[in-house]
N, C-alpha and C positions, 0 to 999 in steps of 0.2 A: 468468228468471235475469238478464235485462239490465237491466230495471230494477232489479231488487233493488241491481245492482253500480251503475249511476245514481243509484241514491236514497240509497246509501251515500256514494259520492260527495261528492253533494254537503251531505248530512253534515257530510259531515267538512272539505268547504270551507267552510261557515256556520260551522265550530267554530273556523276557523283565523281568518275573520275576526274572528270575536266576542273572538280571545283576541289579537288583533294579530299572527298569525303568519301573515299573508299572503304568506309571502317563496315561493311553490314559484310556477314558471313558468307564462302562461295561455296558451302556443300550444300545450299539450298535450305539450310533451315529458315523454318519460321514462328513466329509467335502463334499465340490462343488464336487470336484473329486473322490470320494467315499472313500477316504482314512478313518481312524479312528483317532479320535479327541485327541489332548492332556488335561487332564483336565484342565492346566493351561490356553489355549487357546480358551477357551466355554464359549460363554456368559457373566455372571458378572455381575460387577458392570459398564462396559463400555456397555455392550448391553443393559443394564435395563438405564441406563441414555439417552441414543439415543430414546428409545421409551417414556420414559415420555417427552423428551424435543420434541419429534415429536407431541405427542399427545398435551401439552400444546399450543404450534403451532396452531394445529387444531382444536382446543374447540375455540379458541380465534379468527379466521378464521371464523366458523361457526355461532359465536354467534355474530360478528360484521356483517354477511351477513345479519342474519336471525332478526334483532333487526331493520334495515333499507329498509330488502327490502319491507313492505309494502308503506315504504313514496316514495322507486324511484320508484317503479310501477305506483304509483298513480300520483307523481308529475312531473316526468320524460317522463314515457311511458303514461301518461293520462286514465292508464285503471280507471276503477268503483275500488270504495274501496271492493265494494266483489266481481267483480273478482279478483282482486289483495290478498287479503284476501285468496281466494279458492288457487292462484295458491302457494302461499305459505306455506299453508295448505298442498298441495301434493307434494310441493319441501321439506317441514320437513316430510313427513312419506313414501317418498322415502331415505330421509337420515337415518330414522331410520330403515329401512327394511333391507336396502343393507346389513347391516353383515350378516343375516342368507341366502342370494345370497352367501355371500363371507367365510360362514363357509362350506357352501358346496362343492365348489368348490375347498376347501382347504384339505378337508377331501378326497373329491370322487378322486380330476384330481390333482392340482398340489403342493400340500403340505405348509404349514404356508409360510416358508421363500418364494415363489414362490407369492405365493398369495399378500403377504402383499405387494413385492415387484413392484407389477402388477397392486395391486388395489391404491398404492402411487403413480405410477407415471399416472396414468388415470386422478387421483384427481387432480395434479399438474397440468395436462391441461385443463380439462375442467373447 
């Protein structure tokens, strides 16, 4: 069965050269569907702007949480300024832990796009 899907393959890359339509990726990528990728349809400058404007997002998100929440803890929630101090202290070195959680997971079980997609919408809720 493997080579069958091999020898189809390449096939049908002989056919894409032969007809000048070599434009699909040769590091093997592929689409949701396992199909193989056109070059003109990977990535870019549309995917490289979605993730800076994502990330800008979330710098500016984190740094307005994290610049405030010692004054709501203390003046809001009435805690002591060190425990409020302490627990912010381990709300920033759980935010900066979590990628090598999330490089793992990306690497071992479900792949970048999977990941990224998993641990955005996590962050969206909590």
């Amino acid at each position: 069965m493997i080579g069958v899907d091999n020898g189809m393959m390449a096939e049908e890359e002989y056919l894409a050269m032969e007809n000048g339509l070599d434009d699909y990726t040769q590091d093997g990528t592929v689409d949701l569907k396992g199909k193989p990728v056109l070059r003109s349809k990977r990535g870019g400058w549309k995917a490289c702007s979605f993730v800076v404007v994502y990330e800008v997002f979330e710098r500016m998100a984190y740094y307005g949480i994290s610049s405030n929440l010692v004054v709501y803890l203390t003046k809001k929630l009435h805690e002591g300024t060190v425990r409020s101090s302490n627990n912010v202290t381990n709300w920033v070195g759980t935010i900066w832990m979590t990628p090598i959680l999330g490089a793992y997971v990306a690497d071992a079980h479900l792949g970048r796009y999977w990941t990224f997609l998993a641990a955005s919408v996590i962050y969206l809720l909590v």
